[in-house]
C-alpha positions as CSV (number, residue, x, y, z in Angstrom):
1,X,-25.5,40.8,-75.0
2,X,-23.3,43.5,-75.1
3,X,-19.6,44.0,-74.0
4,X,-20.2,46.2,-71.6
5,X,-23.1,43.4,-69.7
6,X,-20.7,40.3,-70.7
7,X,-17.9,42.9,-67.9
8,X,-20.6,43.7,-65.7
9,X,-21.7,40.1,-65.4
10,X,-17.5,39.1,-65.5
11,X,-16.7,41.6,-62.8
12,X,-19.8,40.6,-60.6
13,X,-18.6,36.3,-60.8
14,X,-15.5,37.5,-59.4
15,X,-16.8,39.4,-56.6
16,X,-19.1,36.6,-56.1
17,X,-16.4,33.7,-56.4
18,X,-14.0,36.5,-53.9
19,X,-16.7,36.3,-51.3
20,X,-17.4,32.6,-51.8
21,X,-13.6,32.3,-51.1
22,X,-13.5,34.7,-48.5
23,X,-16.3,32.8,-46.9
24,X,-14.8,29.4,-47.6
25,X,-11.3,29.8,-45.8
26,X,-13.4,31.2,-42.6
27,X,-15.0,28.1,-42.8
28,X,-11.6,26.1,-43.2
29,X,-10.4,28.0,-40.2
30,X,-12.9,26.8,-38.2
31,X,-12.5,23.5,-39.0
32,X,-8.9,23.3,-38.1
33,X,-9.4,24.8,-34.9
34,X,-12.1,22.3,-34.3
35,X,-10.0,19.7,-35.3
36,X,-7.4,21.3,-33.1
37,X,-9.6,21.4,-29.7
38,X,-11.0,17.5,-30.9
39,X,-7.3,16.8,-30.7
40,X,-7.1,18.3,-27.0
41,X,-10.2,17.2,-25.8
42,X,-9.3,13.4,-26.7
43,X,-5.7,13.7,-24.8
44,X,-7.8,15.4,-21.7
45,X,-10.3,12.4,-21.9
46,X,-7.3,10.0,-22.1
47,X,-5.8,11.7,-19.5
48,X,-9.1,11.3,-17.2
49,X,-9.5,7.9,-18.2
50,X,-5.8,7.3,-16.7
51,X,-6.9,9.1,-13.5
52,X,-10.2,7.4,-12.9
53,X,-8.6,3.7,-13.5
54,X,-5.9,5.3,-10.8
55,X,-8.9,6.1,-8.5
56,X,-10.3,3.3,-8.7
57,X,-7.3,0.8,-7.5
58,X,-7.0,3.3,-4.7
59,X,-10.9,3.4,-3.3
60,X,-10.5,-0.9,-3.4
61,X,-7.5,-0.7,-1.6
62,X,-9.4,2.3,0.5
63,X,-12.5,-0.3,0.8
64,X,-10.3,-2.8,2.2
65,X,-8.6,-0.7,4.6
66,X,-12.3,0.4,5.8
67,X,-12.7,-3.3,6.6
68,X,-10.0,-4.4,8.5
69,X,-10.4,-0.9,10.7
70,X,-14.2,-1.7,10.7
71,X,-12.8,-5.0,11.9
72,X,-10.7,-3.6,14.6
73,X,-12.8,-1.2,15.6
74,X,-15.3,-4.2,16.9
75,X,-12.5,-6.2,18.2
76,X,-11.8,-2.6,20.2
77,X,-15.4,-2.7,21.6
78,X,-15.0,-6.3,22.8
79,X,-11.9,-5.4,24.7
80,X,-13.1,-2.1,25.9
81,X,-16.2,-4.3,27.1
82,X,-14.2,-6.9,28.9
83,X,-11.8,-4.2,30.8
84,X,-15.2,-2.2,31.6
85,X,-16.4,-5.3,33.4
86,X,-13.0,-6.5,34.6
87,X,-12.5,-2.6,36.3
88,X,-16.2,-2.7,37.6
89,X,-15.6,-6.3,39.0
90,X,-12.0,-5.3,40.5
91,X,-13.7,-1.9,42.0
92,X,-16.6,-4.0,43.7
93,X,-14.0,-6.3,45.3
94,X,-11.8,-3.6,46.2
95,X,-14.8,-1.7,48.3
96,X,-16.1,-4.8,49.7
97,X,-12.2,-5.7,50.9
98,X,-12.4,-2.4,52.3
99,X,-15.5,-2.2,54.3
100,X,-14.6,-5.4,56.0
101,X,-11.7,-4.7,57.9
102,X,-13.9,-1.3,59.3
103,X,-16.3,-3.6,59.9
104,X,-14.8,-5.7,61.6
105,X,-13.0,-2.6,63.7
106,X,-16.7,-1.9,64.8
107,X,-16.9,-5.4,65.8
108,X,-14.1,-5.5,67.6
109,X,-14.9,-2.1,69.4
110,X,-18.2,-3.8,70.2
111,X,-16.4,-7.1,71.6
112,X,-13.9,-4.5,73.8
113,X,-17.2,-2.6,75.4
């Protein structure tokens, strides 16, 4: 081999091992940043895992809630029920203590004739 190959061959390993380095540092980038956004992505998830264990204290206590109002609600119905029946029953009394004094009028009327 001659001097001027053994250059040729010299120069060409350094462009090759340039662009290998080139090449290997966009690689090393890339890793960082994807160690970077791993890094963010776990605090996020941490983060969310706080929230959710949040969320779920506050739908049980939410669930509860729903059951006592469920509760009242049907205690409500019952009451509603009873005045409904009490108002009808206090109406029917009321007409019938009304028509009896006009009735009674008429009988009188008819008793005067």
């Amino acid at each position: 081999m001659t001097d001027e190959t053994k250059e040729d061959i010299k120069r060409y390993l350094g462009i090759l091992a340039e662009d290998f380095k080139d090449k290997l540092n966009i690689v090393i980038d890339a890793q960082m940043d994807i160690k970077r956004d791993v890094a963010e992505l776990k605090e996020d998830v941490a983060v969310l895992k706080k929230d959710v264990a949040r969320l779920k204290v506050d739908v049980a206590e939410l669930k509860e809630d729903v059951a006592v109002l469920k509760k009242d609600v049907a205690e409500l119905k019952v009451d509603v029920a009873e005045i409904k029946e009490d108002l009808i029953s206090h109406r029917d009394n009321t007409e019938i203590h009304t028509q009896r004094p006009k009735r009674r009028k008429k009988t009188l009327r008819v008793m005067e004739q």
